[in-house]
TIMILUM-429747 format. One record per atom (N, C-alpha, C): residue number from 1; residue in one letter; atom name; y, x, z. Coordinates in steps of 0.2 Angstrom, whole numbers, plus 2048, in hexadecimal, padded with zeros to 3 digits. Example, Ala and Ser with C-alpha at 12.3 -4.5 7.8 and 13.67 -1.06 7.14 Angstrom:
// TIMILUM-429747
     n   res   atom    c2    c1    c3
     1     a      N   7E4   842   827
     1     a     CA   7EA   83E   827
     1     a      C   7F0   842   827
     2     s      N   7F5   840   823
     2     s     CA   7FB   844   824
     2     s      C   800   840   827
// end
This chain:
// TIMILUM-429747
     n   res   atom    c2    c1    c3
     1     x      N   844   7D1   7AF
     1     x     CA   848   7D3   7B5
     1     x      C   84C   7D9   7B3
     2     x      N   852   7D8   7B5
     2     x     CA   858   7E0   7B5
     2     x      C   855   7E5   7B7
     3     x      N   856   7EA   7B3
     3     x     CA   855   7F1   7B6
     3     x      C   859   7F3   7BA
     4     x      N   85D   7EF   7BB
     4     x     CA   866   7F0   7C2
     4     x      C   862   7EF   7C7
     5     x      N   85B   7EB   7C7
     5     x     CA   85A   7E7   7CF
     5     x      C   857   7ED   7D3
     6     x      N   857   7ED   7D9
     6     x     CA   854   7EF   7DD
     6     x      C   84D   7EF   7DA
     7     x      N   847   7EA   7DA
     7     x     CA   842   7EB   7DC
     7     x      C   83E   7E9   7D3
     8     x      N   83A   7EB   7CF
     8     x     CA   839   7EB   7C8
     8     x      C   834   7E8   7C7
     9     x      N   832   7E3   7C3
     9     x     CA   82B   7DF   7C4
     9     x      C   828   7E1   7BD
    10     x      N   823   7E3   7BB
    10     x     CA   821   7E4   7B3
    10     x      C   81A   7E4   7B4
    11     x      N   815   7DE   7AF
    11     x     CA   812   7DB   7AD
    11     x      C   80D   7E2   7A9
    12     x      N   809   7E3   7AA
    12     x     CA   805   7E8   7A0
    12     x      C   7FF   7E2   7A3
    13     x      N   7FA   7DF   7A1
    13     x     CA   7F5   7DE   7A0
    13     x      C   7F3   7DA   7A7
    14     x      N   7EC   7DE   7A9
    14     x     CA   7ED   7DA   7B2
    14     x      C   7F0   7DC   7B7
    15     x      N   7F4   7E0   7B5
    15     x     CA   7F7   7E5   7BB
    15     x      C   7FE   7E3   7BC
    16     x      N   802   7E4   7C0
    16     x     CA   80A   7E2   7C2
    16     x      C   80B   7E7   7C5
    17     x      N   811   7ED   7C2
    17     x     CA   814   7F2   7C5
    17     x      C   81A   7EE   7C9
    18     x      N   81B   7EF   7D0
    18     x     CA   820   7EF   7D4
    18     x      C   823   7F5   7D2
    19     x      N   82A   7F7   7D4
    19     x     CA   82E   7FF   7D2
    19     x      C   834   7FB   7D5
    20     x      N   835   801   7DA
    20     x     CA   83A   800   7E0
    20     x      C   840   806   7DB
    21     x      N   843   802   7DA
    21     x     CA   84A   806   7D6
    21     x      C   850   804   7D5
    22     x      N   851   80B   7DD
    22     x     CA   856   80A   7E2
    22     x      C   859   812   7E3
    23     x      N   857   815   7DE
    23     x     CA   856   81C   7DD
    23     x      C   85D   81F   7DF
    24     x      N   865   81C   7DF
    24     x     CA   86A   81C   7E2
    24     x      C   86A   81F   7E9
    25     x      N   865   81B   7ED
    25     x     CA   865   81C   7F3
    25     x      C   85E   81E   7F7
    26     x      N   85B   821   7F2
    26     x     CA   854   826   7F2
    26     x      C   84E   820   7F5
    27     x      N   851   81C   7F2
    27     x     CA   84A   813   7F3
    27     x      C   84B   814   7FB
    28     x      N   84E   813   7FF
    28     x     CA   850   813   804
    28     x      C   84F   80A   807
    29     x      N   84B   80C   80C
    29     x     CA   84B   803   80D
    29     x      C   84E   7FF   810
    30     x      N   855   7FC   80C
    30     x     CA   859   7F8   812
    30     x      C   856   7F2   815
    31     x      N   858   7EE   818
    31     x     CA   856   7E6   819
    31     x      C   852   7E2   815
    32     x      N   85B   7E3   811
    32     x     CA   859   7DF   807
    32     x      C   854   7E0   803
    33     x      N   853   7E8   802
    33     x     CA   84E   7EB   7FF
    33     x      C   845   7EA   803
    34     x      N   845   7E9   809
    34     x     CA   83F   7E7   80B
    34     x      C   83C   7E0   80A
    35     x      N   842   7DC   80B
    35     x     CA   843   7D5   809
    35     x      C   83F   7D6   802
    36     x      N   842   7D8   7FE
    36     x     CA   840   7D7   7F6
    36     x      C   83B   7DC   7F4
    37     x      N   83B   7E0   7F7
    37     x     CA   833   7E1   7F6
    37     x      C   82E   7DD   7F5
    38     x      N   82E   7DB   7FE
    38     x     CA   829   7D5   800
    38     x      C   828   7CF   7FC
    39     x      N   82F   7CD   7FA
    39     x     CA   82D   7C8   7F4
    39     x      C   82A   7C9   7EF
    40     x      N   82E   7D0   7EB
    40     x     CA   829   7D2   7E5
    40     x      C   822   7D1   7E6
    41     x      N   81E   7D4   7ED
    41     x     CA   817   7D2   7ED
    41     x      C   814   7CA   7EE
    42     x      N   818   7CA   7F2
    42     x     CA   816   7C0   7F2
    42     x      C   816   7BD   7EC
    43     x      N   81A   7C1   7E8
    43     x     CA   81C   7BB   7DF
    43     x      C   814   7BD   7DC
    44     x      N   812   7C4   7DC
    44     x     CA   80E   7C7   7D9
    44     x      C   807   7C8   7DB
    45     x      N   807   7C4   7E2
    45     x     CA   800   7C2   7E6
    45     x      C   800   7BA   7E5
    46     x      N   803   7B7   7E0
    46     x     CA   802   7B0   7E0
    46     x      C   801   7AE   7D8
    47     x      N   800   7B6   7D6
    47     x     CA   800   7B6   7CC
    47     x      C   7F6   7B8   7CF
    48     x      N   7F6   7B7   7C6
    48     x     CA   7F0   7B9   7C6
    48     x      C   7EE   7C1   7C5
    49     x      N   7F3   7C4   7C5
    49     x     CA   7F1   7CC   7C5
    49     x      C   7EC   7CD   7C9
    50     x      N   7E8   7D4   7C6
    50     x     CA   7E3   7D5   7C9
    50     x      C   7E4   7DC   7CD
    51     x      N   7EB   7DE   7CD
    51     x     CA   7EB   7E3   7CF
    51     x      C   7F4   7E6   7CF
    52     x      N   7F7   7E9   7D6
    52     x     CA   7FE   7EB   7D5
    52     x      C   7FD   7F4   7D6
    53     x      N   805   7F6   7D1
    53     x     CA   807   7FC   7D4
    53     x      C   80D   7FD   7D8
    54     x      N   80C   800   7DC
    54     x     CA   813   800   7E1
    54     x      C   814   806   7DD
    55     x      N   81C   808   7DA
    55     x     CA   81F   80C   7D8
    55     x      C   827   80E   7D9
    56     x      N   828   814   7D7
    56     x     CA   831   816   7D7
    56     x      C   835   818   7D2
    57     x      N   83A   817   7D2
    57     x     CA   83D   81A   7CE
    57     x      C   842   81F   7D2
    58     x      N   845   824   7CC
    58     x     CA   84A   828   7D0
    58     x      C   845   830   7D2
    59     x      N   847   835   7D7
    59     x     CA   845   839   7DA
    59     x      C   83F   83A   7DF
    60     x      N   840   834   7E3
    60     x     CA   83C   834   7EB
    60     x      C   83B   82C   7E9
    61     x      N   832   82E   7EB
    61     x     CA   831   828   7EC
    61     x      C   835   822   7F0
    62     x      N   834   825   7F7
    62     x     CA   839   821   7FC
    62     x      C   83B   824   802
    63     x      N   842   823   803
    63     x     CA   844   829   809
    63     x      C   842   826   810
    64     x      N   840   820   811
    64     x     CA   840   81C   818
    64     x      C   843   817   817
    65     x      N   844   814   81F
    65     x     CA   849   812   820
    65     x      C   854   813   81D
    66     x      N   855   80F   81C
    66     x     CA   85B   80F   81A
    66     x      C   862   810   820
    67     x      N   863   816   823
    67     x     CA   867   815   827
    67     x      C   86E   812   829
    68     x      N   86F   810   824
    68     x     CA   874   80D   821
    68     x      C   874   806   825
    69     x      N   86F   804   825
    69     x     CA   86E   7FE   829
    69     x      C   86E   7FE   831
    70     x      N   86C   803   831
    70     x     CA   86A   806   83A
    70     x      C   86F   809   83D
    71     x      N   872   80D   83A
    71     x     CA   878   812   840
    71     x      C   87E   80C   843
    72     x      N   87E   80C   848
    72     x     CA   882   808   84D
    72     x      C   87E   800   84E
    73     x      N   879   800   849
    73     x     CA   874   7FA   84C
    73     x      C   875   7F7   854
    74     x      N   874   7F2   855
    74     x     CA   872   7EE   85B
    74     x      C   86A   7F1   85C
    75     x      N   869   7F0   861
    75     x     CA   860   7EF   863
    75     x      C   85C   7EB   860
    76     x      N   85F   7E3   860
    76     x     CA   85B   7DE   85B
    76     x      C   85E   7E0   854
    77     x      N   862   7E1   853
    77     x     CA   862   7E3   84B
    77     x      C   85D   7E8   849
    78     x      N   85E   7EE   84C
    78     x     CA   856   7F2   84A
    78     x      C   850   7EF   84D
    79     x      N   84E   7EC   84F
    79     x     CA   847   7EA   853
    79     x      C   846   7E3   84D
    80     x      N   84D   7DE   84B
    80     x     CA   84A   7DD   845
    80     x      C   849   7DF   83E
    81     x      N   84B   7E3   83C
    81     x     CA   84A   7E8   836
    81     x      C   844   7EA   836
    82     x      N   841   7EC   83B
    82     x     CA   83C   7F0   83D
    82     x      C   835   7EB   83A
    83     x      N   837   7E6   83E
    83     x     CA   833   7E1   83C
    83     x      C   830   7DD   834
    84     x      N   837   7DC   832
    84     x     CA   838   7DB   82B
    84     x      C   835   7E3   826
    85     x      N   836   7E8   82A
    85     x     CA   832   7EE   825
    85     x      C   828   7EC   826
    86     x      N   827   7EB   82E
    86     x     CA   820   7E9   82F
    86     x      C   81D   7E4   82A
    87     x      N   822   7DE   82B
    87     x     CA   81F   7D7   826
    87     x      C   81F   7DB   81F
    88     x      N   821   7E0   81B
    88     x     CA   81F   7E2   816
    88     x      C   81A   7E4   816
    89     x      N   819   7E9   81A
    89     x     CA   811   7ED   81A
    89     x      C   80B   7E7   81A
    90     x      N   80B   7E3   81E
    90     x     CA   807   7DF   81E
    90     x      C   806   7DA   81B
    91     x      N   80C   7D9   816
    91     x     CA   80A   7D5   80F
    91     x      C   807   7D7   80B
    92     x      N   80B   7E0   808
    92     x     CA   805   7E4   806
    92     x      C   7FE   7E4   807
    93     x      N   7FC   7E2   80D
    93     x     CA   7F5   7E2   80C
    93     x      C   7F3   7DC   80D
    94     x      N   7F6   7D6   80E
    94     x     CA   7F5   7CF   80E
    94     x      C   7F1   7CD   805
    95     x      N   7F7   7CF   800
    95     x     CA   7F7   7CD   7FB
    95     x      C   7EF   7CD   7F7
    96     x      N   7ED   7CA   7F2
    96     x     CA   7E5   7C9   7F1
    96     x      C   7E4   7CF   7EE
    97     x      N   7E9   7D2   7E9
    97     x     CA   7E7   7D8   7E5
    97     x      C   7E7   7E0   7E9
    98     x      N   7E5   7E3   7E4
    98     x     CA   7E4   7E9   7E6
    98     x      C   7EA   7EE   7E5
    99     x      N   7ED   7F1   7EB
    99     x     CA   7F6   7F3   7E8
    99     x      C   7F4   7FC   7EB
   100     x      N   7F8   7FF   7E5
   100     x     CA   7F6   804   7E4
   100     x      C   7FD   809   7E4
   101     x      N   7FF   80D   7E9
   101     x     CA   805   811   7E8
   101     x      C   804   815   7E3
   102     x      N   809   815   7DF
   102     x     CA   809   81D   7DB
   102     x      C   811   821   7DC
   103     x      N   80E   826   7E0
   103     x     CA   812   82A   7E3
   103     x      C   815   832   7DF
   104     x      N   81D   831   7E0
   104     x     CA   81E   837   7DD
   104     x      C   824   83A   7E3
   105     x      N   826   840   7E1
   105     x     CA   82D   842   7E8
   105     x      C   82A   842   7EF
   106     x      N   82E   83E   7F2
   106     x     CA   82D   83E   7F8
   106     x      C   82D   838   7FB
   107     x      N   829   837   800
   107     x     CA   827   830   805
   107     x      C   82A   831   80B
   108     x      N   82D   82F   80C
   108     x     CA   82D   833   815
   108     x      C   830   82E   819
   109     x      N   82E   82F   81F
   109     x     CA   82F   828   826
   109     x      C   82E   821   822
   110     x      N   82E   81C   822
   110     x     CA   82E   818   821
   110     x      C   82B   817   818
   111     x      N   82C   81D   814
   111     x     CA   82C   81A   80E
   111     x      C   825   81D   80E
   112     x      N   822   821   813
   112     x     CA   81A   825   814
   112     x      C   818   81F   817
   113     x      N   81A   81B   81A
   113     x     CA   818   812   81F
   113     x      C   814   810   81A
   114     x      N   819   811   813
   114     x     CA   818   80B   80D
   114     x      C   812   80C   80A
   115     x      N   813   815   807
   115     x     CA   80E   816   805
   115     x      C   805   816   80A
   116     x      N   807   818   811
   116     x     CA   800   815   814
   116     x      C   7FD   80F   814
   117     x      N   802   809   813
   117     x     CA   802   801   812
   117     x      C   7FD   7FF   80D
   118     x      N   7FE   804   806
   118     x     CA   7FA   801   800
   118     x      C   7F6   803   802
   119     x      N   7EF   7FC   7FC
   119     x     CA   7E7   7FF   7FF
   119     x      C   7E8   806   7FC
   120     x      N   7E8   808   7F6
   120     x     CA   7E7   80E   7F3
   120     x      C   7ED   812   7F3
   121     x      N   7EE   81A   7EF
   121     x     CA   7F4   81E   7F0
   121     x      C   7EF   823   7EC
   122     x      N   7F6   824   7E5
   122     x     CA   7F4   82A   7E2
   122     x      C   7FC   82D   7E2
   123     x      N   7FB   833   7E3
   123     x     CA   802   837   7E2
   123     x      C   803   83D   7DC
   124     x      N   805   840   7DB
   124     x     CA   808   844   7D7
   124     x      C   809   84C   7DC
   125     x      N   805   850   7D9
   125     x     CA   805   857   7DC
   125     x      C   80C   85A   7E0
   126     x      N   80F   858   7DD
   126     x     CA   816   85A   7E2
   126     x      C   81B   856   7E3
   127     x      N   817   84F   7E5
   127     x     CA   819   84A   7EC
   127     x      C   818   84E   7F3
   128     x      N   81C   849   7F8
   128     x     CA   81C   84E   7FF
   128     x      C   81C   847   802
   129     x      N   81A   849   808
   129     x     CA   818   842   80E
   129     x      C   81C   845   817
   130     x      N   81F   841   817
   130     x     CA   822   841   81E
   130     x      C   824   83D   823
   131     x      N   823   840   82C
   131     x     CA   826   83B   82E
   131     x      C   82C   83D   832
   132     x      N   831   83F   82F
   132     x     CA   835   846   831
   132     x      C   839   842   83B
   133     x      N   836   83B   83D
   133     x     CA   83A   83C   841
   133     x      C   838   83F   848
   134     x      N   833   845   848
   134     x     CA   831   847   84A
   134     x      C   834   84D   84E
   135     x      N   839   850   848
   135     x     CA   83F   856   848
   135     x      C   844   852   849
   136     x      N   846   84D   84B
   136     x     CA   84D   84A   84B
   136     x      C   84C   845   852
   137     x      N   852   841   850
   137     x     CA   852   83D   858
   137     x      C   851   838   857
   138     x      N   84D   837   853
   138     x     CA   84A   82D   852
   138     x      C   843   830   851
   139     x      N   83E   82D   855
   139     x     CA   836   82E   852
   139     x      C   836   82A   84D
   140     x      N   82F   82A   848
   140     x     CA   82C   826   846
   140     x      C   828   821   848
   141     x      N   828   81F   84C
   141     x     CA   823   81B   84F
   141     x      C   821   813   84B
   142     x      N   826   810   845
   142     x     CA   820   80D   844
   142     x      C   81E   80F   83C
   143     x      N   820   813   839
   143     x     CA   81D   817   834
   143     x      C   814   819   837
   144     x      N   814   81B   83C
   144     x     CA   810   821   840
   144     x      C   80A   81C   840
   145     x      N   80B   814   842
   145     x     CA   807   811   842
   145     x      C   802   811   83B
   146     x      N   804   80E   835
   146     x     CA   802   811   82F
   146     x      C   7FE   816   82C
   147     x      N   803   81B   82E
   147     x     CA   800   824   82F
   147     x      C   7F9   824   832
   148     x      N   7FB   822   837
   148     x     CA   7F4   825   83B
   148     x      C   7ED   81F   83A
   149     x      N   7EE   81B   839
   149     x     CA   7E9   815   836
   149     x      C   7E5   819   82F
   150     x      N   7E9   81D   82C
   150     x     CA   7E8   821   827
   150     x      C   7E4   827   829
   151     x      N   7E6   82C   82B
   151     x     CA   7E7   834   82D
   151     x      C   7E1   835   835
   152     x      N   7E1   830   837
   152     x     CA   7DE   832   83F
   152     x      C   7E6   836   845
   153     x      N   7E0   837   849
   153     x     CA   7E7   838   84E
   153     x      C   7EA   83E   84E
   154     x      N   7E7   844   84C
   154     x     CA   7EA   84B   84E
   154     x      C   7F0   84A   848
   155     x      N   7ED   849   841
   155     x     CA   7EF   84B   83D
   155     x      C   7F5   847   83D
   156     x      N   7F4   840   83E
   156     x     CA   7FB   83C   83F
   156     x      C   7FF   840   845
   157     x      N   7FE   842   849
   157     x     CA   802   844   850
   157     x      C   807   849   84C
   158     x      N   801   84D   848
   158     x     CA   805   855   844
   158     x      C   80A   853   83F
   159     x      N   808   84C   83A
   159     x     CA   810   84A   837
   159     x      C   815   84B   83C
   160     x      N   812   844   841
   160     x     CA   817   841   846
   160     x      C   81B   846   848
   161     x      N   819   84B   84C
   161     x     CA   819   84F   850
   161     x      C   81F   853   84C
   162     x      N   81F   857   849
   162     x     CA   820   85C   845
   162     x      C   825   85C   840
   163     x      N   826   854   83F
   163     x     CA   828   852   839
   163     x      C   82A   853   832
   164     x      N   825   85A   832
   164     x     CA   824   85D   829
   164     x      C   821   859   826
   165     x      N   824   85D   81E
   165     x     CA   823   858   818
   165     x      C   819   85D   816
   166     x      N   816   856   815
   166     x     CA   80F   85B   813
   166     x      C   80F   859   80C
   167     x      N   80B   85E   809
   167     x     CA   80C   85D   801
   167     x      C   805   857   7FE
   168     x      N   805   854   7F9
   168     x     CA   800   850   7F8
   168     x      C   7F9   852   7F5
   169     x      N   7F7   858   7F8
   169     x     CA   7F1   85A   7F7
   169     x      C   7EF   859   7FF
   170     x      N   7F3   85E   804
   170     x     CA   7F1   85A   80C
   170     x      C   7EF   853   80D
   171     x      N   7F5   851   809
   171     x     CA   7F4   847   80B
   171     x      C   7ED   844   807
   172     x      N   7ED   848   803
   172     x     CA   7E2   845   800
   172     x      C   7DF   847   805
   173     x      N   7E0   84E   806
   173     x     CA   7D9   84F   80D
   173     x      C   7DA   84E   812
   174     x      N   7DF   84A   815
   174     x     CA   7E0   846   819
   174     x      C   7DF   840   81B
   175     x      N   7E0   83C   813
   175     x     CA   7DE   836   814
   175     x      C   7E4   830   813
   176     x      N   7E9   833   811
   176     x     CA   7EF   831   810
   176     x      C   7F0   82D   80A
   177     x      N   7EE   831   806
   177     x     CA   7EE   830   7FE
   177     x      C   7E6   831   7FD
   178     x      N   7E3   82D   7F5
   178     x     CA   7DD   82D   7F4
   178     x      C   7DD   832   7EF
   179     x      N   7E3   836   7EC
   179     x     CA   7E3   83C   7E7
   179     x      C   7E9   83F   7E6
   180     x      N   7E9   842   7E6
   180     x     CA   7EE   848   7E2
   180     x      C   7ED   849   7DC
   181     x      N   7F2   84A   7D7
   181     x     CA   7F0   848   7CF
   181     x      C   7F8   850   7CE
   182     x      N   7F6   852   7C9
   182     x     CA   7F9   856   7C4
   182     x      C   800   84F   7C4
   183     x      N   805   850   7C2
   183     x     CA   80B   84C   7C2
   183     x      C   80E   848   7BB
   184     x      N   809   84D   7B5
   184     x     CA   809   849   7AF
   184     x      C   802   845   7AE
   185     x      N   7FE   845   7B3
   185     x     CA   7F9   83F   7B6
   185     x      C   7F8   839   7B9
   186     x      N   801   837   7BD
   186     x     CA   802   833   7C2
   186     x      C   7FE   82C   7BF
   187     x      N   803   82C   7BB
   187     x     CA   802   824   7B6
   187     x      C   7FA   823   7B4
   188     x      N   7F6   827   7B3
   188     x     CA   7F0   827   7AF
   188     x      C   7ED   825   7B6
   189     x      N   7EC   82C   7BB
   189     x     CA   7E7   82B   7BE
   189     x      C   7E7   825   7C3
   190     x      N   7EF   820   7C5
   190     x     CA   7F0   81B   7C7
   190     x      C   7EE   817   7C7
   191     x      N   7ED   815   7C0
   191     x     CA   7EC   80F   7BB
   191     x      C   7E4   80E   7BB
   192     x      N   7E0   815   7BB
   192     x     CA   7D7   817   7BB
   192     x      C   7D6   814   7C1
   193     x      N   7DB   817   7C6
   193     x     CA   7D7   815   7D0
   193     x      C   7D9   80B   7D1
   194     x      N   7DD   809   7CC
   194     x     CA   7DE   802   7CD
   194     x      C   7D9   7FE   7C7
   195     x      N   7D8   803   7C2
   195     x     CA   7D1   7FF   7BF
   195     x      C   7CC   7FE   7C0
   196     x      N   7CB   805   7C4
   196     x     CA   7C3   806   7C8
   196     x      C   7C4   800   7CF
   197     x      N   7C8   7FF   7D1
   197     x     CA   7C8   7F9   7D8
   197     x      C   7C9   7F3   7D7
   198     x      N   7CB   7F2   7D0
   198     x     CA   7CC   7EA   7CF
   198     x      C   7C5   7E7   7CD
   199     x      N   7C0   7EB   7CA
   199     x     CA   7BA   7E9   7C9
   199     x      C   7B9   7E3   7CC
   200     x      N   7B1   7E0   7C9
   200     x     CA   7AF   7DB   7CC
   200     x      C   7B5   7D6   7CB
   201     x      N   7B1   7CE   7CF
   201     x     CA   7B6   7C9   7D2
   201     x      C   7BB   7CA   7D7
   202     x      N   7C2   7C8   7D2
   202     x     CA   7C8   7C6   7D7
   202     x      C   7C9   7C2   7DA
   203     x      N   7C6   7BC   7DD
   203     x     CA   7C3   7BA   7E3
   203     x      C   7BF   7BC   7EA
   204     x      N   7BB   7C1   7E7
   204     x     CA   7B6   7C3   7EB
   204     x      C   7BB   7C9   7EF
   205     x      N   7BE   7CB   7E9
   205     x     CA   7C1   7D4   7EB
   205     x      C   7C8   7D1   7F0
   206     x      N   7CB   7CB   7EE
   206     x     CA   7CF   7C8   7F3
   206     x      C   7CE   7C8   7FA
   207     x      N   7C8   7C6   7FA
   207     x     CA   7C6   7C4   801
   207     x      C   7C3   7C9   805
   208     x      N   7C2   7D0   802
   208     x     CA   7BC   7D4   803
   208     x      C   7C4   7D7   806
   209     x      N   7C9   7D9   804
   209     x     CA   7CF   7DB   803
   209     x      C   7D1   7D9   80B
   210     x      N   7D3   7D2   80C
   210     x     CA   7D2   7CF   813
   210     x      C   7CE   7D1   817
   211     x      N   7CA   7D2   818
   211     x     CA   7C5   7D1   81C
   211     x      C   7C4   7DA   81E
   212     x      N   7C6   7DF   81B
   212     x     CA   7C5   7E4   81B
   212     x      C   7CC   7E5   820
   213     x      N   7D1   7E2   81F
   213     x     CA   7D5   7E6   825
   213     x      C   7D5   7E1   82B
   214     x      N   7D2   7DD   828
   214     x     CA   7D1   7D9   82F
   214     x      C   7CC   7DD   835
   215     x      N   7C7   7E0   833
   215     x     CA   7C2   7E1   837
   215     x      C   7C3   7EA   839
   216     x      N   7C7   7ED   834
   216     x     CA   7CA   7F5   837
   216     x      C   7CB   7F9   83C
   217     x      N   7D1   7F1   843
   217     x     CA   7D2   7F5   847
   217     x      C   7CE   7F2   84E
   218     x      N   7C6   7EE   84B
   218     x     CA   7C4   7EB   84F
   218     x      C   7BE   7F1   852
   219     x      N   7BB   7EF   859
   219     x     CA   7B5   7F5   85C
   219     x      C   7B2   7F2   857
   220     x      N   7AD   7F8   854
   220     x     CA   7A8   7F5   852
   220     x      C   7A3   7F0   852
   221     x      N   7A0   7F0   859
   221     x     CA   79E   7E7   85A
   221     x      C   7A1   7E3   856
   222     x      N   7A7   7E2   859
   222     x     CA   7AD   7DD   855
   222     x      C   7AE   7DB   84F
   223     x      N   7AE   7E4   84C
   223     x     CA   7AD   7E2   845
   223     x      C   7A7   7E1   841
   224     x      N   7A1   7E3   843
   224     x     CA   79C   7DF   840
   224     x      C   79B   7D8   840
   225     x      N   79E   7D5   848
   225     x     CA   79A   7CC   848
   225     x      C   7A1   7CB   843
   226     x      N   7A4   7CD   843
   226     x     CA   7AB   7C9   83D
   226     x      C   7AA   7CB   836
   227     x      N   7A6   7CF   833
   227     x     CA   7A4   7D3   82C
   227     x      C   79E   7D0   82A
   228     x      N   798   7CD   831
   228     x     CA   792   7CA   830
   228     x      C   794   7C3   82E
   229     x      N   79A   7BE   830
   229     x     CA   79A   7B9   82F
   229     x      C   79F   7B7   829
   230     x      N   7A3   7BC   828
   230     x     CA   7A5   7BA   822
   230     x      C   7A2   7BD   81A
   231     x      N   79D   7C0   81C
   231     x     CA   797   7C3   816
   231     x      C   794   7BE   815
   232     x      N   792   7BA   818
   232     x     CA   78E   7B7   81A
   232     x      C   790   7AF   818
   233     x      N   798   7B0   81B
   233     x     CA   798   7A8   815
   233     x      C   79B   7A9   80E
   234     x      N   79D   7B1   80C
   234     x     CA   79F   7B0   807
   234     x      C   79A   7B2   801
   235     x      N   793   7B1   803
   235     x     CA   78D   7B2   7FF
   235     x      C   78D   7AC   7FD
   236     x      N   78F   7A5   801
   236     x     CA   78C   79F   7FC
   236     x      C   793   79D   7F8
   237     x      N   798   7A1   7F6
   237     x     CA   79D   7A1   7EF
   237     x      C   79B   7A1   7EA
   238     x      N   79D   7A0   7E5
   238     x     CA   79B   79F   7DD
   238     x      C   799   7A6   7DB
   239     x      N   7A2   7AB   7DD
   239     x     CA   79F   7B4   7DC
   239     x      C   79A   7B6   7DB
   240     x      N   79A   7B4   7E5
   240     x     CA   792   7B9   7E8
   240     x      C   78B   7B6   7E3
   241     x      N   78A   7AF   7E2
   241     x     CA   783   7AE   7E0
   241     x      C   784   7B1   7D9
   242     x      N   78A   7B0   7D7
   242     x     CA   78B   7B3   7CC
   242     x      C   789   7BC   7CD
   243     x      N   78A   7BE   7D2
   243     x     CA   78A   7C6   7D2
   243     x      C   781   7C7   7D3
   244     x      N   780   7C4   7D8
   244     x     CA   778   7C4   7DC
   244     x      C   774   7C1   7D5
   245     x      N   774   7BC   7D2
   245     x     CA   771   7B8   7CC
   245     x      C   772   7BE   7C6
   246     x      N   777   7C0   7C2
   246     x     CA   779   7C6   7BD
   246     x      C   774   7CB   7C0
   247     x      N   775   7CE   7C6
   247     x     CA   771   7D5   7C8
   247     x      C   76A   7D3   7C5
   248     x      N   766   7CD   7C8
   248     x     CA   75F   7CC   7C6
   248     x      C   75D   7CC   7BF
   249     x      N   762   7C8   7BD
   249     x     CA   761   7C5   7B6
   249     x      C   763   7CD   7B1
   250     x      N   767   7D1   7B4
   250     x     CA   766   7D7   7B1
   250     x      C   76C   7D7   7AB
   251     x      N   772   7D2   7AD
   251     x     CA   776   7D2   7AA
   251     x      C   77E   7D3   7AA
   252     x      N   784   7D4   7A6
   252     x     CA   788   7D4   7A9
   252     x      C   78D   7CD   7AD
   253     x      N   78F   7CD   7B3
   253     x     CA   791   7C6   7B4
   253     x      C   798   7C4   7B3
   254     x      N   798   7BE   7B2
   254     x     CA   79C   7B7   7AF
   254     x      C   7A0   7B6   7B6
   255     x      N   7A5   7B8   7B8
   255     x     CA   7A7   7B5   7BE
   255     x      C   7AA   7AE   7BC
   256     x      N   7A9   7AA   7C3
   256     x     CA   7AE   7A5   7C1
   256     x      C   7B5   7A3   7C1
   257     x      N   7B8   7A0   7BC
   257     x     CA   7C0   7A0   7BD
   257     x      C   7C5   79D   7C5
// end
């Protein structure tokens, strides 16, 4: 693939870095560029990778939204963009591997959407997170969704609210990101938190992966009887008996292909 493109695919071993390198327009996400994102992950959720990195080129990870495509917009034109940004986030989490931000600059409105979208996020100590449309005349509102799935509500409200950039030591103890790393770290400790999660069977981790956002934004009830019956059928798979049989036997397991 060109290093001209927009969006960068690159293979090392089980892992596939995506690298949005758009660095021109601060990875800024037009139409085009969410389109192609989205593909990138579908191309790389139908490989056998065991694991992606979402990554940036340039200064900022990603500035948002592309306003470029928005000022003088129609109503359906913004309402479908909006859309097309959402069908991203939740391919992100569709896909069977483990996707993993590595963050450096700035995330802000929409490109902080992105970041809250992956399962995991490691940043770089002087990354900043924001949903600046708080201080200006467009909210964030469907950034905010993401955010606060992450942060809880006060903490989201005080992005939202406020629209300051918080630094990415806040976004660990918030719940934003899963670390803050030193900056000549990014790449190590990235690459650590997506070895430590691909473990075990990528089958099992597929489906556990599914099931896990499915049952999120359900009452508790809800998500128990949906968590008890797909535990429960996914125990008579090949995985589950290779993992439960190894455990007795006292050895390491052989997944199936």
């Amino acid at each position: 693939m060109s290093e001209d493109n927009d969006v960068l695919l690159d293979r090392d071993g089980p892992f596939t870095t995506i690298t949005m390198n758009r660095p021109r327009r601060r990875n800024a996400l037009s139409r085009a560029f969410l389109e192609e994102l989205a593909h990138a992950f579908r191309q790389v959720g139908a490989t056998d990778a065991r694991g992606v990195v979402l990554a940036a080129n340039g200064p900022v990870f990603s500035a948002g939204h592309d306003f470029a495509d928005m000022a003088g917009a129609s109503h359906a034109d913004v309402r479908d963009l909006l859309q097309v940004c959402a069908d991203l986030m939740r391919t992100i989490q569709s896909v069977p591997q483990v996707v993993v931000a590595r963050v450096h600059g700035l995330a802000t409105a929409a490109g902080c959407q992105l970041v809250a979208s992956c399962d995991l996020a490691v940043a770089a100590e002087s990354a900043g997170f924001a949903a600046p449309g708080g201080k200006g005349g467009w909210f964030c509102h469907t950034p905010l969704v993401a955010i606060s799935h992450n942060v809880g509500r006060k903490r989201a409200a005080e992005m939202a609210l406020t629209g300051e950039v918080f630094d990415a030591e806040t976004a660990a103890e918030w719940g934003l990101i899963n670390y803050a790393v030193p900056d000549e770290d990014l790449d190590k400790a990235t690459r650590d938190l997506l070895q430590r999660a691909t473990q075990g069977s990528p089958r099992s981790k597929a489906l556990g992966k599914q099931a896990m956002y499915a049952q999120l934004d359900r009452p508790e009830q809800d998500a128990y009887a949906y968590a008890v019956e797909v535990m429960a059928a996914s125990s008579q798979t090949p995985e589950a008996q290779e993992g439960m049989t190894a455990f007795l036997e006292k050895r390491h397991p052989t997944w199936p292909a």
